[in-house]
N, C-alpha and C positions, 0 to 999 in steps of 0.2 A: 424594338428594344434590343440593346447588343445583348451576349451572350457573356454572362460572366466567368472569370479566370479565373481556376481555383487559386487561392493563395498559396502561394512557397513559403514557408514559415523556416524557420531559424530552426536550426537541429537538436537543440535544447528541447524546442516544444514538440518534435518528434519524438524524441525520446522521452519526455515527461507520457506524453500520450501511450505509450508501449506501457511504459511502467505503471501510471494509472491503471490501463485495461491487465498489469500479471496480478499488483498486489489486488484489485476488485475480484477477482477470480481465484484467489487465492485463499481471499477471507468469505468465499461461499456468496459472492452481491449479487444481484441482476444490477443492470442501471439504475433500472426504475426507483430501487432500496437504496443504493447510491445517491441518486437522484431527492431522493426524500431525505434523507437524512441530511442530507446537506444542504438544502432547500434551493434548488434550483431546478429547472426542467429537465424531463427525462433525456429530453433531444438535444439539450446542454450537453450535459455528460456522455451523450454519442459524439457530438462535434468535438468534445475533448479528447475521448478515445481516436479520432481518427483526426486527429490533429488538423483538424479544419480551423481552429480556433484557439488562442493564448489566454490562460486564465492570470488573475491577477495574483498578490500574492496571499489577500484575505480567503480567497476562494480555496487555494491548495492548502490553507491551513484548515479551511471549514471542511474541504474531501479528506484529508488526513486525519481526524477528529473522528469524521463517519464511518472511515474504514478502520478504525482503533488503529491506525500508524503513526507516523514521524512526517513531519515535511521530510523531513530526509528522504524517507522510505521512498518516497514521488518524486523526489530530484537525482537523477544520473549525473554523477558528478566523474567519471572516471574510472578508473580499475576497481577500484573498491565498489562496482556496481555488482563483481559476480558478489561478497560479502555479502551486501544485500538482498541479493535472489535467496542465498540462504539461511538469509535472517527470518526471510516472507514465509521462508516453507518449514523453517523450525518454526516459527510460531503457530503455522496452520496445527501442526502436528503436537505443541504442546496444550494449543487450545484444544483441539479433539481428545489430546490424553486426560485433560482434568475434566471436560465435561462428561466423556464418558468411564470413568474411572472410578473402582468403588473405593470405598473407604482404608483399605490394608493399602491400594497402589497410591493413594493420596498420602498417606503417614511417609510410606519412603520416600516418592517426590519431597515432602518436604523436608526432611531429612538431607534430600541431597543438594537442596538450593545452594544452602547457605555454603555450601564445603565450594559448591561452581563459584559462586558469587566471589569466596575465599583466595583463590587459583586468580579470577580477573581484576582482582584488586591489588595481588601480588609482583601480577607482568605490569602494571603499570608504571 
């Protein structure tokens, strides 16, 4: 039996595969939680991470979903990718600040949303 050739895949799904594996790692996953939540094989989700394999477009919406993202988040579209690295890790860090946050640091977050929210609705 010949010896198979790993596949060259298109540089879109190398980079889908990176980004996959920063935002999974970002948002605290193993695979395997990956893997389940978005009901495919754990060994799926490894061949995606190491870009052995091109998922479809239902499937990145279903990994998007699992990792509370964006397809966006998992698509490398260009310069606007460093934005996205620090989107991934503003979120890690605002989901760690309300989970672990007592009640006085939860009143000013909220308090300060709306004034952010106020500021990105303006530059528009």
């Amino acid at each position: 039996m010949a010896r198979r050739r790993p596949i060259n895949q298109a540089e879109i799904v190398r980079s889908f595969a990176e980004r996959l594996r920063q935002v999974r790692l970002a948002h605290g996953m193993t695979q395997a939680a990956l893997a389940t939540a978005a009901t495919v094989p754990a060994s799926y989700v490894s061949d995606l991470e190491q870009g052995k394999v091109a998922p479809g477009i239902d499937l990145v919406a279903r990994l998007a979903v699992a990792l509370g993202a964006t397809v966006a988040d998992l698509l490398v579209t260009g310069p606007s990718e460093a934005g996205a690295d620090v989107r991934v890790q503003l979120r890690q860090a605002f989901d760690a600040l309300v989970r672990d946050a007592d009640p006085d640091v939860l009143a000013a977050l909220a308090s300060v949303l709306p004034l952010l929210r106020e500021l990105t609705t303006r530059r528009r």
